[in-house]
N, C-alpha and C positions, 0 to 999 in steps of 0.2 A: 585490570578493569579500567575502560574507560571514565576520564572523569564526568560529574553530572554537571549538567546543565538544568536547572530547575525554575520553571515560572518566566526564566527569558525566553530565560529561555522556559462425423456427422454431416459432411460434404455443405455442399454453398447452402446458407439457410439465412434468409434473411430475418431481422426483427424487427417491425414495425413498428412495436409499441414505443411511445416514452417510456414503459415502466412497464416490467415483464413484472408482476407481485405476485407474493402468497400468501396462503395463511391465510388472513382475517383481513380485509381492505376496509372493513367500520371498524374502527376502534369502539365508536359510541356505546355500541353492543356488549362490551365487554366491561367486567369487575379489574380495571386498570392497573389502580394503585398506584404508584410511583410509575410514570412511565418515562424512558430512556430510548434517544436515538442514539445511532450509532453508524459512521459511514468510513469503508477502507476506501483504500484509492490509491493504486499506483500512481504518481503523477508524471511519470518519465522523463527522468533528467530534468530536476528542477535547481537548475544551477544559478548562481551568481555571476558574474562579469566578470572577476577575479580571475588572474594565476595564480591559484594556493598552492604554494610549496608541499612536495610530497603526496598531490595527487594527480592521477591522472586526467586533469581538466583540461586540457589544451582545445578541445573541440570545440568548448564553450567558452567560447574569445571574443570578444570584436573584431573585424576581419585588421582593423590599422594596428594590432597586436600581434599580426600573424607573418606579418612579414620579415620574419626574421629567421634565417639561416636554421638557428638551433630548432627552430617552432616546424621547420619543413622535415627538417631528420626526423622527426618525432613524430610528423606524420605518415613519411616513409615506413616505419615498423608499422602500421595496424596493417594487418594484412586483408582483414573486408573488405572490398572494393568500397561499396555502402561508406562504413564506419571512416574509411579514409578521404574520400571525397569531403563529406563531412567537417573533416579534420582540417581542411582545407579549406574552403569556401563557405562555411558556416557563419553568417554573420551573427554573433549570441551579442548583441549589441544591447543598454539600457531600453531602448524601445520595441525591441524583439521580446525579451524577459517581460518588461510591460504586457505585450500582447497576450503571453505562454500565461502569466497569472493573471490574467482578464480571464481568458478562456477556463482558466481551473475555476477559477470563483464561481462561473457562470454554474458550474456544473455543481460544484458544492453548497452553492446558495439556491438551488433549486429545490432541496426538498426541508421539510419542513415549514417555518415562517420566517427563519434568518439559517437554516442550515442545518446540521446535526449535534444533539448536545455534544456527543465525543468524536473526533476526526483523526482517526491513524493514516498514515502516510506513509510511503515509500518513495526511494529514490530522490532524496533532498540531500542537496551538496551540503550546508551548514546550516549552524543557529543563526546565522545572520539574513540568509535570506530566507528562511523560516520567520524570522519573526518579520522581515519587513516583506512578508505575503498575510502573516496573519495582518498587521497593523493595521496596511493600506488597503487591503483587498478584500478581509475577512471582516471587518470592524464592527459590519453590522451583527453578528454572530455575539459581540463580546464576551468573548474567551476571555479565560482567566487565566488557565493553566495552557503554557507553553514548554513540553519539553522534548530533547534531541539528547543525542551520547553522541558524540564525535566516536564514529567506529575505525576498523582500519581495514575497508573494504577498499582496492586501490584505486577504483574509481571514485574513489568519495560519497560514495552515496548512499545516506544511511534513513534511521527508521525514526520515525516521530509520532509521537501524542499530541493533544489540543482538545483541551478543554472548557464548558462553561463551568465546572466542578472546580472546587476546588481540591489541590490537590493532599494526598493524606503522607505525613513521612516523606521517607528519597524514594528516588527512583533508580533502579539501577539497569545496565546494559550486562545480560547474563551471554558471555561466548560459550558458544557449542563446541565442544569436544568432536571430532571426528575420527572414524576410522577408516585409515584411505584401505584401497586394494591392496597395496606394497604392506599393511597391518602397519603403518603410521601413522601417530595421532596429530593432526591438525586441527584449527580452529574456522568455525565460518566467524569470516570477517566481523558478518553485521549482527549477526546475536540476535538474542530477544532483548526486547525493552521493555521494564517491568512498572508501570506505574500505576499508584491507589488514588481512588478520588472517594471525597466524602461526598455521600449522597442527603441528599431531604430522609428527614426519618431516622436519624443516625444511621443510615446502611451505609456501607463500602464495599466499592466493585471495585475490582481487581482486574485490571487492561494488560494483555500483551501485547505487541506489538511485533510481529513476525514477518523478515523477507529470507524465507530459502534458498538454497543453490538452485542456479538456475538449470532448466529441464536437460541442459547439453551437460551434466553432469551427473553423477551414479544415484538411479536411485534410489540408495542407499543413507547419501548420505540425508535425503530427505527422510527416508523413516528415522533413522537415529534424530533427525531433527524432531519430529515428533514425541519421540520417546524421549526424549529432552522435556519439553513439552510439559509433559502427562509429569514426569517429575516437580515441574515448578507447579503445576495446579496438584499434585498430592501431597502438598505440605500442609494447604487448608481444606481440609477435607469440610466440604458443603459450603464453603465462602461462595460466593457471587464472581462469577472468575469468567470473563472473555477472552479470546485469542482472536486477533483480527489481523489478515496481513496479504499476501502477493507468498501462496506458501508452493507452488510453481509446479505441483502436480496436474500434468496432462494428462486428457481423456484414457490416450492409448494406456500411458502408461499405469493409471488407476484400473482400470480394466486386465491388463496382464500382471499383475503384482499385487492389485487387492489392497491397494494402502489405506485407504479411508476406512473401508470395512475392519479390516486388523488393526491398524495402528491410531486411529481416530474417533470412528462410531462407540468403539465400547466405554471412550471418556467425556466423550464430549456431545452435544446436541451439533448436528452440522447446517446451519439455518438456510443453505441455499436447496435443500435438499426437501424442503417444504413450499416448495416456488416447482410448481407445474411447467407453469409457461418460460421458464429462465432458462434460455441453451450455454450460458456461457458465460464468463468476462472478460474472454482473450481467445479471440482466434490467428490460428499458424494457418498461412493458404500454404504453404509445401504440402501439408499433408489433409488441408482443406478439413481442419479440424478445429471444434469452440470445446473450451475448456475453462473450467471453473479455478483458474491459479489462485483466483484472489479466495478470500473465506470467511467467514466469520462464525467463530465457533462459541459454544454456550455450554456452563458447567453451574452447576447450583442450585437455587430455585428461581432461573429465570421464564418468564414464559413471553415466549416467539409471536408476537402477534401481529409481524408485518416483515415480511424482506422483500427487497425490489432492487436488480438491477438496472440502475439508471441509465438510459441510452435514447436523450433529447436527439433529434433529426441532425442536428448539427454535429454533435459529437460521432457520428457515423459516416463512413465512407457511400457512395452511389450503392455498393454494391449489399449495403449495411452494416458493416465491420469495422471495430474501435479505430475512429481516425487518429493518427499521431499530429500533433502539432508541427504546421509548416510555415517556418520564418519568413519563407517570401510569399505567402498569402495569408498568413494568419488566422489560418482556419484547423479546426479540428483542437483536441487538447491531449489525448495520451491515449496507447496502444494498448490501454485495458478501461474495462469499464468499472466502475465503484460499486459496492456491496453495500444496501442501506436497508437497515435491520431498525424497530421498533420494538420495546419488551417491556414488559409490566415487570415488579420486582414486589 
C-alpha cells in the first residue's frame, strides 16, 4: 500500500446550458438539514514542471529541458502521432501550468460561493502541485483537508480529495485486484482512495475517490472495479458513503454489457441519472458519442437535491465539446466536464 499523505497533503449534440441540472434547482423548498457539495473533475494532466524519476513525465517539461538526446529517445517510443508531438514541442513551462490552474480554478470556483465543500480529482501528478493549486488558486474555498496517495500508475497520475471538512482517522489508497484474460491477477495502478470527514452534527461521510481502466481496456476489468467497490461500502452497512471519480464507462459500452444496471444501480443512488437535460461529461468524436465516465454515486441516507454538469461557454469547444487546455492559447481546461451534486444528510 501506498504510503499517506494526510492534510498536506448520440451523434453531434450540442449543450448550451452553463448547467444541464436536476432534481430540485430551489433548494429553499426543501427540509435541507446538513447540506453537502460535492464536485468530481477530471483535470487532465495536472502536472508540475518537474522530471520525477520513475514517471512517465517527460511531456510535461519546459521545452529548454527537452533538448536532450535521452528526452528525444523517449519521445521516439510513444507511438501516437498526437502524444508524441506532444512529447516534443510542448512547452509545460511555470507560466503554461499558471494558465492550466487559472483555467481549473475558474471552473471549480464557479459553483457554489467559493466552490464545493468536497473536490475529488483525477489525473494530478503529485502532492506538491496539488497543494500548491490548492493554496494559490483555491484559497478562497479554504480547504482544510488535502489528501493524495502517491500510486504507481506509470504515468503518475493519481486520485485526490479536498476538503472544507475536517478530516476523520487515515486514509488509505485501496489497490484493485484484477483478473486479466490470460486469468492473471494484476493490480489497477490508481486504486481507490478512501477518505472520512467529520461532518456538523457529529455525522461522517465516507468519500471514494475513483479513476478506472481506461475504455481501451476490458470491460471487465471495470466491473470487477465496481465489485471492488460495493465491497468497501458493505463493510458499513447504512454509513453515509460517496464514490466519486472519472469510472470511464462509455455509452456503447453501458448499453451492451448492462454495467450500471448490474454492477451499480442495485448498491448505489447513480445521481447523474436524475439530470434530464445532462448528455454527458466526455465525448469521443470517432464514434460521435457523450458519455457519462465521470459519476457520482450515493449510498445511505443521503438525499440528491441538486446535480449539474458544469459546462461555462468557455470550457467548450465551437462545436460544444469539453475543451482540453491549449498551452499556446490558453484557453479551454480539460477533456471532461465535472459532476456537481448538492445533498441533504
Amino acid at each position: 500500500m501506498a504510503g499517506i499523505i494526510t492534510l498536506f497533503a448520440k451523434g453531434y449534440l450540442k449543450v448550451p446550458q452553463e448547467f444541464a441540472t436536476g432534481v430540485n434547482d430551489s433548494l429553499e423548498s426543501l427540509d435541507t438539514g446538513i447540506t453537502v457539495t460535492l464536485m468530481t473533475y477530471n483535470v487532465e494532466n495536472l502536472f508540475d514542471t518537474k522530471d520525477e524519476q520513475g514517471k512517465n513525465d517527460q511531456t510535461y517539461l519546459p521545452l529548454d529541458l527537452k533538448n536532450t538526446a535521452q528526452h528525444r529517445q523517449q519521445c521516439q517510443k510513444i507511438e501516437r502521432k498526437q502524444w508524441r508531438h506532444a512529447c516534443f514541442y510542448l512547452d509545460w513551462s511555470d507560466a503554461t501550468l499558471h494558465q492550466k490552474m487559472s483555467q481549473l480554478s475558474r471552473v471549480i470556483m464557479s459553483v457554489g460561493q467559493h466552490g464545493p465543500d468536497i473536490l475529488v480529482l483525477q489525473e494530478v501528478e503529485n502532492k506538491r502541485v496539488l497543494s500548491d493549486f490548492v493554496q494559490k488558486y483555491l484559497s478562497k474555498a479554504k480547504y482544510q483537508s488535502v489528501v493524495l496517495h502517491e500510486g504507481k500508475d506509470p504515468r503518475g497520475i493519481d486520485v485526490a480529495v479536498v476538503s472544507r471538512y475536517p478530516m476523520l482517522g487515515q486514509s488509505y489508497l485501496h489497490p484493485i485486484a484484477l483478473q486479466t484474460e490470460a486469468e492473471k491477477q494484476t493490480f489497477d495502478r490508481r486504486g481507490v482512495l478512501e477518505v472520512s470527514f467529520q461532518l456538523p452534527g457529529q455525522k461522517h461521510l465516507l468519500v471514494y475517490a475513483n479513476h478506472f481502466p481506461a475504455p481501451y481496456h476490458s470491460y471487465k476489468d471495470r466491473v470487477q472495479g465496481f465489485q471492488f467497490l460495493q465491497k468497501l461500502q458493505a463493510r458499513y452497512p447504512g454509513a453515509l458513503q460517496i464514490a466519486a471519480g472519472d469510472f470511464n464507462v462509455a455509452t456503447d459500452e453501458d448499453q451492451r454489457y448492462q454495467v450500471l444496471k448490474t454492477y451499480v444501480a442495485p448498491f448505489w443512488q447513480i445521481a447523474h441519472q436524475q439530470c434530464i437535460s445532462c448528455v454527458g461529461s466526455s465525448y469521443y468524436p470517432p464514434k460521435k458519442q457523450w458519455s457519462f465516465l465521470d459519476m457520482v454515486l450515493l449510498a445511505g441516507k443521503i438525499k440528491l437535491t441538486k446535480v449539474a454538469v458544469i459546462q461555462k461557454p468557455w470550457m467548450l469547444s465551437e462545436e460544444g465539446f469539453p475543451l482540453s487546455f491549449s498551452f499556446r492559447t490558453g484557453n479551454g481546461a480539460s477533456d471532461h466536464l465535472p459532476i456537481y451534486v448538492e445533498i441533504s444528510l
